[in-house]
N, CA, C and O atoms as a printed pandas DataFrame, in Angstrom:
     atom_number atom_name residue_name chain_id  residue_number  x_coord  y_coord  z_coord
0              1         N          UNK        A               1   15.853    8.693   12.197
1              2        CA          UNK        A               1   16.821    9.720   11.876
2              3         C          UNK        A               1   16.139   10.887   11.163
3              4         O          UNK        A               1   16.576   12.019   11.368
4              5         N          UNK        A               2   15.013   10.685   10.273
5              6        CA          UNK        A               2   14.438   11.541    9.234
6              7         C          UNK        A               2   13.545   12.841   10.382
7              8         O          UNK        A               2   13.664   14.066   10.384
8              9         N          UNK        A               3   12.678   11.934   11.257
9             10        CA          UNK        A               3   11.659   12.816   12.151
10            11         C          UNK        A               3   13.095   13.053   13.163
11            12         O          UNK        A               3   12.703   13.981   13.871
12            13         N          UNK        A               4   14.560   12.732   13.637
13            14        CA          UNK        A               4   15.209   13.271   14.527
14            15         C          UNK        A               4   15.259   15.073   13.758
15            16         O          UNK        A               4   14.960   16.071   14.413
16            17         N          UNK        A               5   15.647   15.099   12.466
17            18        CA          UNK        A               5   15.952   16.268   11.255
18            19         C          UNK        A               5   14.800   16.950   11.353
19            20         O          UNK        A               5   14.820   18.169   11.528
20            21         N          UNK        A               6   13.748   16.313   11.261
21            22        CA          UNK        A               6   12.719   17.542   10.790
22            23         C          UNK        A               6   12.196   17.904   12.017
23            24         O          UNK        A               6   11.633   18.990   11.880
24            25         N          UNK        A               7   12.096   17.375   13.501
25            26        CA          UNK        A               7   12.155   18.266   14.610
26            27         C          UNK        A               7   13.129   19.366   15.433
27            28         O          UNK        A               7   13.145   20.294   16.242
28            29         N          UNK        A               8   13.723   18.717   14.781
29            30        CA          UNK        A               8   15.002   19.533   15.224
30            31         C          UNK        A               8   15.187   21.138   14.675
31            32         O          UNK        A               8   14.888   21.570   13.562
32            33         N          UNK        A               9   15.635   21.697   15.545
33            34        CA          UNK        A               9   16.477   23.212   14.910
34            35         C          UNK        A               9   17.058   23.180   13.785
35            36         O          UNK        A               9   17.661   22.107   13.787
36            37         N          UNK        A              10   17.294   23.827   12.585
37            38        CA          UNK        A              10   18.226   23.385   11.729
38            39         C          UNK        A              10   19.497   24.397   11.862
39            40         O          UNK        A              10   20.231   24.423   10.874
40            41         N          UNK        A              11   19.755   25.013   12.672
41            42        CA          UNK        A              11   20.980   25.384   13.255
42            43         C          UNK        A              11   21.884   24.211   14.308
43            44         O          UNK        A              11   23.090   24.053   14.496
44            45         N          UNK        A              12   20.516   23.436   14.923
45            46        CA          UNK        A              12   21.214   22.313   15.745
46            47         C          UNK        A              12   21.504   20.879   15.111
47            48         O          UNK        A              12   22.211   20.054   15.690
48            49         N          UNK        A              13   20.770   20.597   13.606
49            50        CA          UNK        A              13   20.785   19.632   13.151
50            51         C          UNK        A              13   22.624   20.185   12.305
51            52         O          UNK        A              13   23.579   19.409   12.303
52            53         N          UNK        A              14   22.674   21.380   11.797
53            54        CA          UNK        A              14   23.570   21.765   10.753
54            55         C          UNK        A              14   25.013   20.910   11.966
55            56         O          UNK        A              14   25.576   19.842   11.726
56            57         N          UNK        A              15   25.277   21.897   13.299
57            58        CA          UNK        A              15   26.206   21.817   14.100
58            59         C          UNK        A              15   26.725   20.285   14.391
59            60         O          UNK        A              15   27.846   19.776   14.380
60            61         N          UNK        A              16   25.158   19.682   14.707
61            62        CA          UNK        A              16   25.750   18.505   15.032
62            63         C          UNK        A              16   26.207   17.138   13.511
63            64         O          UNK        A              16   26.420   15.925   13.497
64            65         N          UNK        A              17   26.168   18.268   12.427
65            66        CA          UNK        A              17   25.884   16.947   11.184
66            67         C          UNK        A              17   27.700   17.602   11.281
67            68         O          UNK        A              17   28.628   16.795   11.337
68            69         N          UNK        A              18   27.877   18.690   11.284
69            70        CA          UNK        A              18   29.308   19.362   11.170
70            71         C          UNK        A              18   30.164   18.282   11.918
71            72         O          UNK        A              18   30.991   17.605   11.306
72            73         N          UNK        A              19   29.933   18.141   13.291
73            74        CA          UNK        A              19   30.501   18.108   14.014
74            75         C          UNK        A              19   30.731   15.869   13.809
75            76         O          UNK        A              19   31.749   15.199   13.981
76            77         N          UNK        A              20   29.549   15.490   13.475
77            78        CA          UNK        A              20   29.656   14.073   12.904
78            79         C          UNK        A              20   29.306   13.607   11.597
79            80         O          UNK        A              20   28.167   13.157   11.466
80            81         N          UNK        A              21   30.287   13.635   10.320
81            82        CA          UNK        A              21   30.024   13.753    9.145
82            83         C          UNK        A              21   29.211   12.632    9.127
83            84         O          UNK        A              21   28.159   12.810    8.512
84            85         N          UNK        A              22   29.366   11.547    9.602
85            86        CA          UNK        A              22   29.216   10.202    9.485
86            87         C          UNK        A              22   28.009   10.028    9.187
87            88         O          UNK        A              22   27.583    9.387    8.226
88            89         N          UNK        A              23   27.082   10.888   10.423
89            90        CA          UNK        A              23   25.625   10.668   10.537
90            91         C          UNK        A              23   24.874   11.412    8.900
91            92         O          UNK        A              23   23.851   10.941    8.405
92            93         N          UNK        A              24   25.492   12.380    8.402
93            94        CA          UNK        A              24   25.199   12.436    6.935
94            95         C          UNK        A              24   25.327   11.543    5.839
95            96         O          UNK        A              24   24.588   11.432    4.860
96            97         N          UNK        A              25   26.700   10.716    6.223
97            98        CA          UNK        A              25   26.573    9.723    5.255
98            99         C          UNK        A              25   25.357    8.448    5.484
99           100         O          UNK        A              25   24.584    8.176    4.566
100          101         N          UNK        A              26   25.326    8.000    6.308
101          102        CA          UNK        A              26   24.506    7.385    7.199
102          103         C          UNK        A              26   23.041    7.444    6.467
103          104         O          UNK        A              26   22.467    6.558    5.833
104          105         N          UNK        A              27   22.617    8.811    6.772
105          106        CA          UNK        A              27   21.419    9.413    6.204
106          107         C          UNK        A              27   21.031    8.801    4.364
107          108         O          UNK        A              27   20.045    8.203    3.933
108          109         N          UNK        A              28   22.390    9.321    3.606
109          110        CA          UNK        A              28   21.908    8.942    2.386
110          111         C          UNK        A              28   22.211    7.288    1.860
111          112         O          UNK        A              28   21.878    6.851    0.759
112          113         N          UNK        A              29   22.993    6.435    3.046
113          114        CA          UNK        A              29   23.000    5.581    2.567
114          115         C          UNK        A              29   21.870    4.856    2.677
115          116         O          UNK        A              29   21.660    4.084    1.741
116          117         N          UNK        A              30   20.889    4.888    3.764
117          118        CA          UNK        A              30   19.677    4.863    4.251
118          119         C          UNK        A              30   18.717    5.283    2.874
119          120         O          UNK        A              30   17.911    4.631    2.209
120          121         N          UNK        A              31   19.075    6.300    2.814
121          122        CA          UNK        A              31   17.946    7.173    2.270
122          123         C          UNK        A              31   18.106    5.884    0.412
123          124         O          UNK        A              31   17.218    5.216   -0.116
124          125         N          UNK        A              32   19.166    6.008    0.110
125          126        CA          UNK        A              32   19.330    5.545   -1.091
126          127         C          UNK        A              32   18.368    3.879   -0.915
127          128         O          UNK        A              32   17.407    3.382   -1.502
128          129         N          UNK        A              33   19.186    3.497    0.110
129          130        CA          UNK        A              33   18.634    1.763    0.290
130          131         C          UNK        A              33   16.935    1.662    0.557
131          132         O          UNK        A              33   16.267    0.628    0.550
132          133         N          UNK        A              34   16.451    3.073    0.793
133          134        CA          UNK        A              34   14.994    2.660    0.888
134          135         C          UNK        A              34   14.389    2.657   -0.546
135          136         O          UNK        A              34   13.730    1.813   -1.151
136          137         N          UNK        A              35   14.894    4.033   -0.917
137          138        CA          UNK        A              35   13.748    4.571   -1.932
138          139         C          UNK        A              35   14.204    2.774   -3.576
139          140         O          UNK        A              35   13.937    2.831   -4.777
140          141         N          UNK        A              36   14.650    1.989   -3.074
141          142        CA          UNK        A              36   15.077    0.980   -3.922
142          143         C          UNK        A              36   13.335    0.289   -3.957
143          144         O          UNK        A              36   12.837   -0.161   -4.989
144          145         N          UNK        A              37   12.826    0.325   -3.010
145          146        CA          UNK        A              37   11.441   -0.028   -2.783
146          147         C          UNK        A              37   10.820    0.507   -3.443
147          148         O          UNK        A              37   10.575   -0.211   -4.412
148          149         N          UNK        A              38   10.179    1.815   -3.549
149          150        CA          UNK        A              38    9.785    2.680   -3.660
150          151         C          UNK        A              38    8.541    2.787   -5.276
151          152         O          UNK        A              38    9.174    3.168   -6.260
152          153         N          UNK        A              39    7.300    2.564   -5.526
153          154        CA          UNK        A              39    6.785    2.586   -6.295
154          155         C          UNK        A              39    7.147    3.933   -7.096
155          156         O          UNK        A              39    7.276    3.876   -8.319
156          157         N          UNK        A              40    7.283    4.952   -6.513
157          158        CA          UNK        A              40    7.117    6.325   -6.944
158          159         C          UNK        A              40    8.533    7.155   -6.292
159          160         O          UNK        A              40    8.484    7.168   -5.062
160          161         N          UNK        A              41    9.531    7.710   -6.753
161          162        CA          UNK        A              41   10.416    7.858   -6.609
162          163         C          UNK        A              41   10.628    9.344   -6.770
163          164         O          UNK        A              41   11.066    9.617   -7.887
164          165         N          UNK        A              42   10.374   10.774   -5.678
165          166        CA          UNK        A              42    9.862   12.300   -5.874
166          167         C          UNK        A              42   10.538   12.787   -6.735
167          168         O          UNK        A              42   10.166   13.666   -7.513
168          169         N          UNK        A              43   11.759   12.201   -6.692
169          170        CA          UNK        A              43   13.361   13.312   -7.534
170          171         C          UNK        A              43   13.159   12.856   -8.888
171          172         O          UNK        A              43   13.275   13.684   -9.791
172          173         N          UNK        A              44   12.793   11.322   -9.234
173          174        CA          UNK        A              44   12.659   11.025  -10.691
174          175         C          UNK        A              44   11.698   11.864  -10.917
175          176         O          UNK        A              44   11.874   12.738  -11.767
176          177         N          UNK        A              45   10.622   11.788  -10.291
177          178        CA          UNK        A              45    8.958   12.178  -11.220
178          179         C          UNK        A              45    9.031   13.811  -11.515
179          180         O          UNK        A              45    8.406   14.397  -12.398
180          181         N          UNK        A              46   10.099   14.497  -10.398
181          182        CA          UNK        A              46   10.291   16.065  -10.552
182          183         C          UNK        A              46   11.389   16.031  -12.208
183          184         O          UNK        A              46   11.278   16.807  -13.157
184          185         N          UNK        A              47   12.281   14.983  -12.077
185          186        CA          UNK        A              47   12.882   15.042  -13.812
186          187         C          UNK        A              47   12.621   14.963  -14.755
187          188         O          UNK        A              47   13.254   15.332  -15.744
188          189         N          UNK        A              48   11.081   14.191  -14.662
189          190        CA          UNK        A              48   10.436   13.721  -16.026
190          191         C          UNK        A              48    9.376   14.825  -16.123
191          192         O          UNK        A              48    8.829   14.884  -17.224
192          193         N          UNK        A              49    8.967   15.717  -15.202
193          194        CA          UNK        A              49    8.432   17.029  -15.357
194          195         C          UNK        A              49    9.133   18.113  -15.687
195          196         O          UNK        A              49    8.651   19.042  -16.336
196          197         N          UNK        A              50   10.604   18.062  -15.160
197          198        CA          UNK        A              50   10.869   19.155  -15.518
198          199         C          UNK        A              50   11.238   18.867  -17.482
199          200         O          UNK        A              50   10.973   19.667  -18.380
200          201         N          UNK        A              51   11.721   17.855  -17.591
201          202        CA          UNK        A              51   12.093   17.657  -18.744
202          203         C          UNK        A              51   11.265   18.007  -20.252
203          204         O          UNK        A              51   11.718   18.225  -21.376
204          205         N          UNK        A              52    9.662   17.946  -19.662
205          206        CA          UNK        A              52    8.294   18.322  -20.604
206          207         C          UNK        A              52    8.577   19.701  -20.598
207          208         O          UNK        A              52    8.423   20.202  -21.712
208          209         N          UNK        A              53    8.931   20.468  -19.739
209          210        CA          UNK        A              53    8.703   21.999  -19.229
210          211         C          UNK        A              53    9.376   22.473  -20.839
211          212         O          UNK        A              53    9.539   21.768  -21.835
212          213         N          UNK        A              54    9.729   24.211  -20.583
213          214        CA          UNK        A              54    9.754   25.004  -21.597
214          215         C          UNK        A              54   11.725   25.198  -21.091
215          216         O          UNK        A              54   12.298   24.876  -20.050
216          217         N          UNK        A              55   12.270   25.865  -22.397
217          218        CA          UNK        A              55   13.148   26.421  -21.965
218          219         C          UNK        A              55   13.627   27.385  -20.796
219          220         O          UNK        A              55   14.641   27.221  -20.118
220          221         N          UNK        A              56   12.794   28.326  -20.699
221          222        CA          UNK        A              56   12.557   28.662  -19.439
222          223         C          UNK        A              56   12.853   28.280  -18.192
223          224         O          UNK        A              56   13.199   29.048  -17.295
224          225         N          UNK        A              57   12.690   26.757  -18.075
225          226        CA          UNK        A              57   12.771   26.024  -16.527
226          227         C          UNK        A              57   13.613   24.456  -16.792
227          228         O          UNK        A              57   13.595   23.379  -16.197
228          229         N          UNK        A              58   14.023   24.757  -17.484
229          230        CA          UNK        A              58   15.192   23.375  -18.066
230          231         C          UNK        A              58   16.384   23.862  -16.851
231          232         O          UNK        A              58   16.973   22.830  -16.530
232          233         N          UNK        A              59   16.838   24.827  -16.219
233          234        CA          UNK        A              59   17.642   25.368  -15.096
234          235         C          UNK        A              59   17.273   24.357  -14.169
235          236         O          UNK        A              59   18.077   23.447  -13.967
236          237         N          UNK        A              60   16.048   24.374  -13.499
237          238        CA          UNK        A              60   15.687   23.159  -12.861
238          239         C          UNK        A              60   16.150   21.966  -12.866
239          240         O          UNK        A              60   16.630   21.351  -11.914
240          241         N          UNK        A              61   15.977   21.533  -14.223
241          242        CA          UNK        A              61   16.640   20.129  -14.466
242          243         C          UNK        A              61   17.879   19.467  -13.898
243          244         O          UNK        A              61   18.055   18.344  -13.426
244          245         N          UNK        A              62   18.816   20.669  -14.115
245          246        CA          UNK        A              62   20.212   20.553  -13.386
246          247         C          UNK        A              62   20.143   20.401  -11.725
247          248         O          UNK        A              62   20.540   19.482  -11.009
248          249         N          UNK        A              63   19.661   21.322  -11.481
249          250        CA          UNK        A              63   19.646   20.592   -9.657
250          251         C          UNK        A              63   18.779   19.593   -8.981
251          252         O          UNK        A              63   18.938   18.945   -7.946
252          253         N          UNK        A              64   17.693   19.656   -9.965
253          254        CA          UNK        A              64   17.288   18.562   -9.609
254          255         C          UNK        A              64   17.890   16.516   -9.562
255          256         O          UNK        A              64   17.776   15.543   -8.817
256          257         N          UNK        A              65   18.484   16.861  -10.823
257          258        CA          UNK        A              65   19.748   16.140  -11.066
258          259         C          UNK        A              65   20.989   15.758  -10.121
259          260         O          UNK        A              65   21.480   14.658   -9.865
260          261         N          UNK        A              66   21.339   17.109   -9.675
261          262        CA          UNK        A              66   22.752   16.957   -8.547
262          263         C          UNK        A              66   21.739   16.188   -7.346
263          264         O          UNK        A              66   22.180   15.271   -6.653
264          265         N          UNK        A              67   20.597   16.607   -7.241
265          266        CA          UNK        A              67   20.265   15.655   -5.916
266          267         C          UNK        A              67   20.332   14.082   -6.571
267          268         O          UNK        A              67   21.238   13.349   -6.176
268          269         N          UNK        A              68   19.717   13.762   -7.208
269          270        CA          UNK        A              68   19.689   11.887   -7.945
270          271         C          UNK        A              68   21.345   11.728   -7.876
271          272         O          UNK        A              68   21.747   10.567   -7.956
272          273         N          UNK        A              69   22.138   12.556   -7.766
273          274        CA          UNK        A              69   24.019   12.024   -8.448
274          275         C          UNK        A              69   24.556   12.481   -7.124
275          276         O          UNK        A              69   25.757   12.356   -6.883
276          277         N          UNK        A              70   23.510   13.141   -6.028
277          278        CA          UNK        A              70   24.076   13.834   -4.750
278          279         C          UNK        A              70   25.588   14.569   -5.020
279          280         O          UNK        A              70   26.566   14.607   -4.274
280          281         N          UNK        A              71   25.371   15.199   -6.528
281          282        CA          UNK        A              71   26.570   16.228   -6.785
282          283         C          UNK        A              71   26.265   17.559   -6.731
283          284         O          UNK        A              71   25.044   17.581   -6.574
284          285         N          UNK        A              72   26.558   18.370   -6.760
285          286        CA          UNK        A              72   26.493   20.144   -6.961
286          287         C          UNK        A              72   26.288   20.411   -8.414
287          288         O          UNK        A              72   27.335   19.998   -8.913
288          289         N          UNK        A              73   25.922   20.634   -8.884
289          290        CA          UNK        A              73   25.658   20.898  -10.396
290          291         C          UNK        A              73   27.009   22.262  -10.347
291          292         O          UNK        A              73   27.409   22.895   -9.369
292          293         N          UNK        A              74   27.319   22.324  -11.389
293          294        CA          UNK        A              74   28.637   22.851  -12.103
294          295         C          UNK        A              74   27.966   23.828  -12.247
295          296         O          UNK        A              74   26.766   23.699  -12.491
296          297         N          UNK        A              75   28.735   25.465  -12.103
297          298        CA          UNK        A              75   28.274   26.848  -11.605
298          299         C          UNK        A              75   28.313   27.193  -13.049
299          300         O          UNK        A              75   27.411   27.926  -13.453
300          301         N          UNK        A              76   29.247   26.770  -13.925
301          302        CA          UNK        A              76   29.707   27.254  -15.254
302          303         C          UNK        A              76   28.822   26.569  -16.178
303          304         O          UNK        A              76   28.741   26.870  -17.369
304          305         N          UNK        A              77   28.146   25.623  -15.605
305          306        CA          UNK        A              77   26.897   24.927  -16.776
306          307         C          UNK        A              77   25.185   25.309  -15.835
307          308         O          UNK        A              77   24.100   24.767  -16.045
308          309         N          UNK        A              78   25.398   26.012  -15.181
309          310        CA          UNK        A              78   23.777   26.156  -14.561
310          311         C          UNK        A              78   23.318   27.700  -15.664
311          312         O          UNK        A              78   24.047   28.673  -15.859
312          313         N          UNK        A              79   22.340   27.543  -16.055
313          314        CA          UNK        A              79   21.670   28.944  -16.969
314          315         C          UNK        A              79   20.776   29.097  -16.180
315          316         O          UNK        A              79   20.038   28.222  -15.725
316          317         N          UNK        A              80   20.772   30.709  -15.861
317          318        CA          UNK        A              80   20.021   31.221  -14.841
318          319         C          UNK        A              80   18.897   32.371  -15.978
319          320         O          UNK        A              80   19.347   33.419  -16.443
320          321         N          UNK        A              81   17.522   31.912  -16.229
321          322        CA          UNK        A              81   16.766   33.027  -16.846
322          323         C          UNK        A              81   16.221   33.968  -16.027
323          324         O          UNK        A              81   15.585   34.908  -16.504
């Protein structure tokens, strides 16, 4: 499913994910049940970096976040420097 996405058009991947929500859910339930393996985990190790960072890039933190909670980070709590 991952190499179907990254060959693909992403105008043709967008249409057809539109058109079958399912195969999105699909994707992260997948996606969740692997990275359970996973020695090294990209989205944690990007949190525990951003978290050292400066005020400056603590903005980061938040979306990096909505991906681990697969939420949208809140427009009224994101600080944009």
């Amino acid at each position: 499913m991952n190499r179907t996405w990254n060959q693909t058009r992403s105008e043709t991947t967008h249409a057809r994910l539109q058109a079958n929500p399912e195969e999105w859910a699909q994707y992260h339930t997948l996606y969740r049940d692997a990275r359970k393996d996973w020695a090294v985990v990209p989205y944690e190790e990007m949190i525990r970096w951003c978290r050292q960072r400066s005020v400056e890039d603590k903005w980061k933190f938040t979306h990096i976040r909505a991906l681990k909670t697969e939420r949208r980070p809140r427009e009224d709590r994101t600080v944009w420097f």
